[in-house]
C-alpha positions in Angstrom: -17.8 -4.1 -11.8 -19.0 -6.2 -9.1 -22.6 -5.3 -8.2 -24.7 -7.2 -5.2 -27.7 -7.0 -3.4 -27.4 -6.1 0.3 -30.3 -7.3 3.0 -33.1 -4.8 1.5 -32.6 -6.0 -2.3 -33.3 -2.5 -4.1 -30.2 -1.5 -2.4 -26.9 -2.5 -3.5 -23.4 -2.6 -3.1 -20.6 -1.8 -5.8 -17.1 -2.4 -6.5 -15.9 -1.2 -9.3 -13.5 -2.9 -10.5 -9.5 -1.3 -10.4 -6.8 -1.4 -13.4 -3.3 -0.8 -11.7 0.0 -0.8 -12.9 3.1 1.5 -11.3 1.5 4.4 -11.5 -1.4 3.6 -9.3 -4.9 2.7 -10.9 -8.0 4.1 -13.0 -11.7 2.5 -12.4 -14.8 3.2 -13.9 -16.8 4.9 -10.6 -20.1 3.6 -12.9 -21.3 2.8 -16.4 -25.2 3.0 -17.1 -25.0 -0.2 -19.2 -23.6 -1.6 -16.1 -25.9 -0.4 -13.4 -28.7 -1.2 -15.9 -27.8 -4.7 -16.2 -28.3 -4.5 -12.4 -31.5 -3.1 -11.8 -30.5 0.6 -11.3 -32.4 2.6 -13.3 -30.3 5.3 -12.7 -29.9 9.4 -14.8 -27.7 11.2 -12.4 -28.4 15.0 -12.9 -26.2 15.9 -10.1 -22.9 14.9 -7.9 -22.2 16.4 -4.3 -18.7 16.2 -2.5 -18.9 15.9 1.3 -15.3 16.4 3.0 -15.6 16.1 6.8 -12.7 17.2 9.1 -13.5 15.4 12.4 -13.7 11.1 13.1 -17.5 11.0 14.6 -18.6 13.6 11.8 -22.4 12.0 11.5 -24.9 13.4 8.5 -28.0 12.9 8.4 -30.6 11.2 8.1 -31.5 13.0 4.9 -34.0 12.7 2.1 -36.1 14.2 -0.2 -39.7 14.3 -0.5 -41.3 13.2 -3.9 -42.0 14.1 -6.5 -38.0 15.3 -5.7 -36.5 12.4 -3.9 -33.5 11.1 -5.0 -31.3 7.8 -5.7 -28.0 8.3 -4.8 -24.5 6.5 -5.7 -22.4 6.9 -3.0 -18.8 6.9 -2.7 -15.5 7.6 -0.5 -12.5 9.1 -2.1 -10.9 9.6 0.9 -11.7 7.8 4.1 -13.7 5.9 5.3 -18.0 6.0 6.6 -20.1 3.9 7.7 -23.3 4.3 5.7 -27.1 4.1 6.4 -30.3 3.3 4.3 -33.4 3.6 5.5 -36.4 2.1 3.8 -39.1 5.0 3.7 -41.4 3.5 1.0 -44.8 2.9 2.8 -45.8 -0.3 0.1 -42.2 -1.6 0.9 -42.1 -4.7 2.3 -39.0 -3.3 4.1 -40.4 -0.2 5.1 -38.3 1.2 8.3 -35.9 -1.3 7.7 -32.4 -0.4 7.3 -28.9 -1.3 5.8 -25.2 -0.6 6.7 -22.3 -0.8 4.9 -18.8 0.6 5.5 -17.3 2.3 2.7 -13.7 3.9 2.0 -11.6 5.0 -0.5 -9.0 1.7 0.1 -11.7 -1.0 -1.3 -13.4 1.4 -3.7 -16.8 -0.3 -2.4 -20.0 2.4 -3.1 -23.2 1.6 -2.2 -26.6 2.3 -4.4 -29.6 4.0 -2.6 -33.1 4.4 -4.4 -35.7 6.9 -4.2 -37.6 6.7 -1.1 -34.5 6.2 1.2 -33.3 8.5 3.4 -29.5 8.2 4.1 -26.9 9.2 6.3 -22.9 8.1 7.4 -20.8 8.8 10.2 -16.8 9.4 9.6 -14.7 6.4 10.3 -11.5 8.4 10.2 -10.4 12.2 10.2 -10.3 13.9 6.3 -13.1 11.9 4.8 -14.6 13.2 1.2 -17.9 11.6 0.3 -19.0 12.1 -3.3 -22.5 11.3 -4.1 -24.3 10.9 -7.7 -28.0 12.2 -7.4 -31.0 10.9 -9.7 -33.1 14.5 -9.0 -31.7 17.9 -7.9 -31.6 19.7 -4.9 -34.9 20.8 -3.9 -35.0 22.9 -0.5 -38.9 22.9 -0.3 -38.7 18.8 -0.3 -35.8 19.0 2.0 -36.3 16.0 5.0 -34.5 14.2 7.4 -35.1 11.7 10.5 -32.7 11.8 13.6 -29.8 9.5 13.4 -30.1 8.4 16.3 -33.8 7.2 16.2 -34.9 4.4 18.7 -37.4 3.0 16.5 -35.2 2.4 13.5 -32.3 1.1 16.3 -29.1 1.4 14.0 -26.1 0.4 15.6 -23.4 3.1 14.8 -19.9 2.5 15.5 -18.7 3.9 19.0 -16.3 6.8 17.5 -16.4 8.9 20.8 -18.1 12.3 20.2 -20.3 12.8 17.3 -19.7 16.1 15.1 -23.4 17.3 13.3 -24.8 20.6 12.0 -27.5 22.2 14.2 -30.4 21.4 11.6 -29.3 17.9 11.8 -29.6 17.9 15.9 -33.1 19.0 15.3 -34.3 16.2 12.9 -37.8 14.5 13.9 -38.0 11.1 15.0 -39.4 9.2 12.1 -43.0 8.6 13.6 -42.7 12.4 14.3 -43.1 13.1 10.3 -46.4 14.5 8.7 -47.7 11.8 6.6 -47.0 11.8 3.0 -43.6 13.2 4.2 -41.3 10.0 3.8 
């Protein structure tokens, strides 16, 4: 497995790598002794599977609150996103910085995400499935998210015509709009 820092160190990109023969291929998605090696300190206690029908499908910005946020290990098994990270650490040197990186199921790339990140992706294609290992459970009551399309974080998301988002993700907060202690 390839692992490499992107612009804000902490988060990092993955390719694991791939075994092929006529039958197709197998990969290890991750290995702790590898991700350890790297820096990830990660215990996944629980995997999500996003599968978005429309191109332009955006979710997010999400995150949790501590003591529940979460790392996450995010992958495309079918697909393709572009993906967000957004530094909410307040001792970060990177704080409300963020990083991009365009995943899909054809390169097998994933991308790490610590605690104290929100994150969010926007469907490159139609039919995309997003999988997602998660360092701390669901936990409504530290449930959080920041609009995607936030003018003071300024991400450039790809022009894929109309976006697609749930109404609770319409009504995200700017992030300067957040209580404090919230991010």
């Amino acid at each position: 497995m390839r692992i490499e820092p992107s612009e804000i160190p902490d988060v990092k990109r993955l390719w694991p790598t791939r075994h092929g023969d006529g039958r197709g291929w197998l990969a290890e998605a991750w290995r702790d002794d590898d991700l350890a090696a790297a820096g990830i300190p990660a215990r996944f206690v629980q995997q999500n599977w996003s599968s978005s029908t429309a191109r332009g499908t955006v979710r997010g910005l999400h995150f949790q609150a501590a003591p529940a946020a979460q790392g996450k290990l995010v992958f495309v098994v079918r697909g393709s996103v572009f993906d967000v990270a957004v530094d909410l650490r307040p001792d970060s040197a990177t704080y409300r910085r963020h990083v991009t990186a365009t995943l899909s199921a054809a390169d097998g790339g994933q991308l790490w995400i610590p605690a104290g990140f929100a994150h969010g992706f926007c469907t490159l294609e139609p039919d995309t499935d997003v999988i997602y290992a998660l360092t701390h459970a669901y936990s409504p009551a530290h449930e959080r998210g920041i609009a995607w399309d936030d003018p003071d974080i300024a991400i450039a998301w790809p022009d894929v015509g109309p976006v697609t988002q749930s109404a609770r993700d319409r009504h995200l907060p700017r992030l300067r709009e957040l209580p404090e202690n919230q991010s």
